[in-house]
C-alpha positions as CSV (number, residue, x, y, z in Angstrom):
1,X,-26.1,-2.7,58.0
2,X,-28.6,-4.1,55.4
3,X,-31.3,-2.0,57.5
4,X,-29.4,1.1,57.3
5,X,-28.9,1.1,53.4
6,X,-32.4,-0.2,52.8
7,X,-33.6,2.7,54.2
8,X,-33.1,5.9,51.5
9,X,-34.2,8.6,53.7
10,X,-31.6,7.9,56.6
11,X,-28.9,7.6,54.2
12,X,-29.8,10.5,52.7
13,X,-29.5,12.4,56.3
14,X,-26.2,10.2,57.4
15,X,-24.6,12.0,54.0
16,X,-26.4,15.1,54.5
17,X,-24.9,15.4,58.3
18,X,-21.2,13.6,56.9
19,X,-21.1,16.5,54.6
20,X,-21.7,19.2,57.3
21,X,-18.8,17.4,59.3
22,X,-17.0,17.8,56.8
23,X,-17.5,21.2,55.8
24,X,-17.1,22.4,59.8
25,X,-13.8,20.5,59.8
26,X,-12.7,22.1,56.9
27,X,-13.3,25.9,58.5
28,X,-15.9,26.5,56.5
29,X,-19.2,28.6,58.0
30,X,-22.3,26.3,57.7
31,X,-25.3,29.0,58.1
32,X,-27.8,29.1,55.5
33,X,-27.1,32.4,54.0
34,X,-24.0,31.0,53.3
35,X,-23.3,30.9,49.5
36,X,-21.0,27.6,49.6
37,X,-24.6,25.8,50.8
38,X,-26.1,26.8,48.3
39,X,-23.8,25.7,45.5
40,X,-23.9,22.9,47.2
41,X,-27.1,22.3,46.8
42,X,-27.3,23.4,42.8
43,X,-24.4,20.8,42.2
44,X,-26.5,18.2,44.2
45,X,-30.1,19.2,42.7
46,X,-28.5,19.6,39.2
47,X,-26.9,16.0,39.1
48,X,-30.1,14.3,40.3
49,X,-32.1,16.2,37.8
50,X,-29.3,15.6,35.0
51,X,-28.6,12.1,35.9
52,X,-32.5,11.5,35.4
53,X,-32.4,13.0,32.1
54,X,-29.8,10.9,31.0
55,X,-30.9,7.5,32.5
56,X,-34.0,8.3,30.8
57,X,-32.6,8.7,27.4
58,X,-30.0,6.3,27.8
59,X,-31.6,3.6,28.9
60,X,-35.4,3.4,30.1
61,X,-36.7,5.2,26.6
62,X,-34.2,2.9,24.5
63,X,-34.9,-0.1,26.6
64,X,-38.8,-0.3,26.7
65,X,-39.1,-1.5,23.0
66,X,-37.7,-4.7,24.2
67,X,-39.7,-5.1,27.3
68,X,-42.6,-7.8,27.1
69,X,-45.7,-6.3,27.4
70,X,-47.0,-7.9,30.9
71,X,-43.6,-6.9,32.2
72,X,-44.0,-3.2,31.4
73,X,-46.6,-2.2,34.2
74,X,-43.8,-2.2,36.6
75,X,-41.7,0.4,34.9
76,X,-44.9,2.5,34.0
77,X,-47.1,1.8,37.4
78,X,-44.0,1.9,39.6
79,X,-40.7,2.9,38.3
80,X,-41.5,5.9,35.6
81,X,-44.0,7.8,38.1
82,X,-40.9,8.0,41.1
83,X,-38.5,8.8,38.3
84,X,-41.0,11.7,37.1
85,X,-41.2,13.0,40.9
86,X,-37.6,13.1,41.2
87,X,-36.6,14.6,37.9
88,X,-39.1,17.4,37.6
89,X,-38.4,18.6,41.4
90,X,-34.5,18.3,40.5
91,X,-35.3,20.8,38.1
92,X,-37.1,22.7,39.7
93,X,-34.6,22.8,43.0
94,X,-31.9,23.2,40.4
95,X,-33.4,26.2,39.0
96,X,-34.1,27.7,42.2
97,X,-30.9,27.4,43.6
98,X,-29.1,28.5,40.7
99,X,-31.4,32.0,40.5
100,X,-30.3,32.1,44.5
101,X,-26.9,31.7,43.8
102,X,-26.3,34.5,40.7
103,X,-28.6,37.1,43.0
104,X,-26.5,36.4,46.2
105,X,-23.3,36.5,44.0
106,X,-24.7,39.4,42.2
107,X,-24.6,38.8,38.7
108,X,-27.9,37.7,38.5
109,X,-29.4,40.2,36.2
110,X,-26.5,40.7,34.2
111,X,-26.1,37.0,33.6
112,X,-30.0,36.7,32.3
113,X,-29.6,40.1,30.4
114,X,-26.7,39.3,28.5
115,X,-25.3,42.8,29.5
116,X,-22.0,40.8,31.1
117,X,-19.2,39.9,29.2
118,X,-17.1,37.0,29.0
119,X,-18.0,34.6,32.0
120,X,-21.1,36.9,33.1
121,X,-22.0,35.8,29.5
122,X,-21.4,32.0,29.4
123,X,-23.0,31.8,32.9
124,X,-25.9,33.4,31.5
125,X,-26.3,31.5,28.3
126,X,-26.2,28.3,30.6
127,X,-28.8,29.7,32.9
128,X,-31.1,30.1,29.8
129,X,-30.5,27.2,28.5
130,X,-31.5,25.2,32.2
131,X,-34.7,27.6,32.3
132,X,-35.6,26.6,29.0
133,X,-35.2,22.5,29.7
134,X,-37.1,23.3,33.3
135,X,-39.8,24.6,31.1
136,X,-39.1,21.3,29.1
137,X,-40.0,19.1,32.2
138,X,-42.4,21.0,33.7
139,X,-44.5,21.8,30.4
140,X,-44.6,19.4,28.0
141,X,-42.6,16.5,29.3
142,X,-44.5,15.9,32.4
143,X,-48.3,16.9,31.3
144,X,-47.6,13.8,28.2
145,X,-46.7,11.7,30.6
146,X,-49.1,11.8,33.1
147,X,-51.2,10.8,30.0
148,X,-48.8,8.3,28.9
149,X,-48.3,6.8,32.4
150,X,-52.0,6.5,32.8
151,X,-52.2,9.1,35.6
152,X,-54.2,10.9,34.4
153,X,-57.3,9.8,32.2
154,X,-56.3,10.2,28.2
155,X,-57.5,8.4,25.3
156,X,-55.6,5.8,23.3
157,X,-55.0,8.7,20.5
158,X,-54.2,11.3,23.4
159,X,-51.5,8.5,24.7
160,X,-50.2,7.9,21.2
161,X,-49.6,11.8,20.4
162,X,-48.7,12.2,24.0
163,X,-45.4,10.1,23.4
164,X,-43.4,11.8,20.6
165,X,-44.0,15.0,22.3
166,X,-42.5,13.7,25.2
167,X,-39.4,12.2,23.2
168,X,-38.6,15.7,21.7
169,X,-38.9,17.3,24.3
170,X,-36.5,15.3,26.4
171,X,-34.5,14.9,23.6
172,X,-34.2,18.7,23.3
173,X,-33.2,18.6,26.8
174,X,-30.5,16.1,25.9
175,X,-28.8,18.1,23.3
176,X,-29.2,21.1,25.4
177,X,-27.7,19.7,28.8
178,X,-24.3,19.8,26.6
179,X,-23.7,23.4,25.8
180,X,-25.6,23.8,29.3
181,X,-23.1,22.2,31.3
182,X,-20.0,23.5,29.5
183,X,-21.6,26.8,30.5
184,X,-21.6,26.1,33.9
185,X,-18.6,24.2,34.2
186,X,-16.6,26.7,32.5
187,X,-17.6,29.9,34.1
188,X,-15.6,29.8,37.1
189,X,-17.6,33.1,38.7
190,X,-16.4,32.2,42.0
């Protein structure tokens, strides 16, 4: 058993093929035009990449202060960079399914137009809202720390201004992710 959950990429299958079970018991259709796998998929992509955000502002960011210094290589050389992987491909995943989903359901345009009313609307305010924190990730949060994270080559003073740049930015994502998710919660377009 210990082998089986030390390996991520087999549990990740296991639960992959447990959730087509289940979806084949349950009558649905598991093809992959189907628009069920596909929210499936943005609910799956969107807590990865919103779960990253908030362990990041919850409790890595908040948490490094205290760290000793010759403990903090193995956040930055090890944990930070696979967190960084994960969180801007979430996003991006997230993004992608979502734009799938509104074209396939065919509100898409109206949704990122503002031309719908009421839940067309709120599904498109949230859809704005996740573009502009994927923009977040993939422009300003990600290029400051590859500096900060020494991945790329960057100057003390190019690390320093790096950092609070990368803070507002997530930050802005923070505060954002709560009218976001309302939006999306709350829009019920079926």
């Amino acid at each position: 058993m210990a082998k089986f959950f030390g390996n991520l990429h087999l549990v990740l299958v296991t639960g992959l093929v447990f959730a087509i079970a289940v979806a084949v018991h349950f009558g649905a259709a598991v093809t992959i035009d189907n628009v069920a796998v596909f929210s499936w998929l943005h609910v799956f992509f969107g807590i990865l990449w919103i779960g990253l955000l908030y362990y990041l502002n919850f409790v890595q960011v908040p948490t490094m202060p205290a760290i000793p210094a010759e403990q903090k290589g193995a956040i930055t050389g090890h944990i930070a960079p696979k967190v960084f992987f994960f969180f801007r491909y979430a996003a991006l995943l997230t993004v992608i399914t979502g734009l799938v989903l509104a074209t396939v359901k065919g509100y898409g345009h109206q949704a990122l137009t503002f031309q719908g009313e009421g839940q067309v609307a709120l599904i498109g305010l949230g859809m704005w809202l996740a573009l502009i924190m994927a923009f977040n990730v993939w422009f300003i949060i990600w290029p400051a720390q590859k500096k900060i994270l020494g991945i790329v080559e960057a100057s003390a003073e190019e690390k320093a201004a790096a950092a609070p740049r990368a803070l507002a930015a997530s930050r802005t994502n923070l505060l954002l992710s709560l009218p976001m998710l309302y939006a999306m919660v709350n829009a019920n377009l079926g």
